[in-house]
N, C-alpha and C positions, 0 to 999 in steps of 0.2 A: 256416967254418960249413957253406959248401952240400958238402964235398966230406963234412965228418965227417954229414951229413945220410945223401947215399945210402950211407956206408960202413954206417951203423946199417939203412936201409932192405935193404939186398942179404944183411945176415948175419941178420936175419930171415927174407926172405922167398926165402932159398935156405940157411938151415941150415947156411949153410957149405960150402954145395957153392958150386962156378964159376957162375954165372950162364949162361942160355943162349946161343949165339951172337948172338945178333941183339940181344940187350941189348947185349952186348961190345961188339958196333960200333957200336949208339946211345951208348953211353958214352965211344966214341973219339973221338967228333967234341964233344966239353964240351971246353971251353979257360977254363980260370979259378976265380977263387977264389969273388968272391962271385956272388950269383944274375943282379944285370945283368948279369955279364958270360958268365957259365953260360950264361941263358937266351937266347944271341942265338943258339944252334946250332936248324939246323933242325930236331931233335929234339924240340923244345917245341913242346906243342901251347898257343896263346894266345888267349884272351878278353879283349878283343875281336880277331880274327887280324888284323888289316891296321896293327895300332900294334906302335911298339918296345917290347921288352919291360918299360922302363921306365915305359910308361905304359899297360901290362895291368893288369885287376886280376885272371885266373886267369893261373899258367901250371902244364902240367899236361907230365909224362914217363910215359912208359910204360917201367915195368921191368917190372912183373910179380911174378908168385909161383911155386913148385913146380906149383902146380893151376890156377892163371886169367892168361893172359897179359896179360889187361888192364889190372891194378892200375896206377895212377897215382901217382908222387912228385909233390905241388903245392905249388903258392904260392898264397897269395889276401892281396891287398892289404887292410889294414886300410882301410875306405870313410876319405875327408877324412884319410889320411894318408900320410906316404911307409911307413909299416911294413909288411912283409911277416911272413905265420906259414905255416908248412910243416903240410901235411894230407897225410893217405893219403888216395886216392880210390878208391875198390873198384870202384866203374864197374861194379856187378853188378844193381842193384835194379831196374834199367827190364827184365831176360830175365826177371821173373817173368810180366811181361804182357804174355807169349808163349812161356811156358811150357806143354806139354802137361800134362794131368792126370798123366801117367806119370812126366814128367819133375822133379814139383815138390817131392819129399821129395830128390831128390839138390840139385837148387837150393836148394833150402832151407840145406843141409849147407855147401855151397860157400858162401853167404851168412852165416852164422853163422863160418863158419873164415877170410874173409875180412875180417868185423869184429874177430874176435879178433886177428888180425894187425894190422889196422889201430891197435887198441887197444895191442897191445905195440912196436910201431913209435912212435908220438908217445908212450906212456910214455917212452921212453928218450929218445927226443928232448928230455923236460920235463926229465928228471931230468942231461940232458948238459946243460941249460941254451940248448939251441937255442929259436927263436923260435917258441911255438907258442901256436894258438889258445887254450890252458888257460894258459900265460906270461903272453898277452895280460889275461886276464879278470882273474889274481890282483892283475895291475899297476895294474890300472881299480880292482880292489876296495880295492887298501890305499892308493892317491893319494886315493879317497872318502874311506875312514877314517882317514888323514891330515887331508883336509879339513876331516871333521864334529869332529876330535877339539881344531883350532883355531878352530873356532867358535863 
């Protein structure tokens, strides 16, 4: 799961090109298959930071994109469960408020190109059947309508 996760996140968000170096070697240091075992490299960033990864409910990687090095591969724990769903994190909305006036039609741009990726990243992710928060909600809705339809 987590490995076919960043393959989908990195040929999004570098088109097929190599990743830059510095992701390479953030990605050198992942050992394993699923996310506990992923998320123990110091590469992850974790909420809250001082617990094992098992008992975070964000963890969050820096890969990045062509245009913002920031972007985020995450996790966030389903709250009262052990489930985990994979998010892009754009990690872009807090520079508007401190963006200059000059500055804020290209942030704007960067903001919108960075949601579209985000949006084509967990698309693929739903549609490969990986764990994700839109997986999550359909599984909620038809266990209801299961529910209501024994009632």
């Amino acid at each position: 799961m987590w490995n076919e996760a960043v393959r989908v996140y990195l040929e999004e968000a570098y088109g097929g090109s190599p990743a830059p170096a510095s992701v390479r070697a953030r990605m050198a240091n992942l050992a394993g298959e699923t996310l506990e075992e992923v998320a123990r490299a110091e590469a992850f960033e974790r909420v809250p930071g001082d617990v094992p990864p098992a008992e975070c409910e964000r963890l969050r990687l820096r890969l990045g994109n062509r245009e913002y090095p920031h972007m985020k591969l995450g996790a966030d724990r389903i709250p009262d469960s052990e489930d985990w769903v994979l998010a892009v994190d754009c990690h872009d909305r807090q520079l508007m408020a401190v963006a200059q006036e000059s500055e804020r039609a290209a942030l704007e741009a960067l903001i919108r190109a960075n949601n579209d990726l985000k949006t084509r990243i967990e698309r693929r992710w739903t549609e490969a059947g990986l764990p994700t928060f839109e997986q999550y909600i359909r599984r909620r809705l038809a266990r209801q309508g299961d529910a209501g339809a024994a009632g």
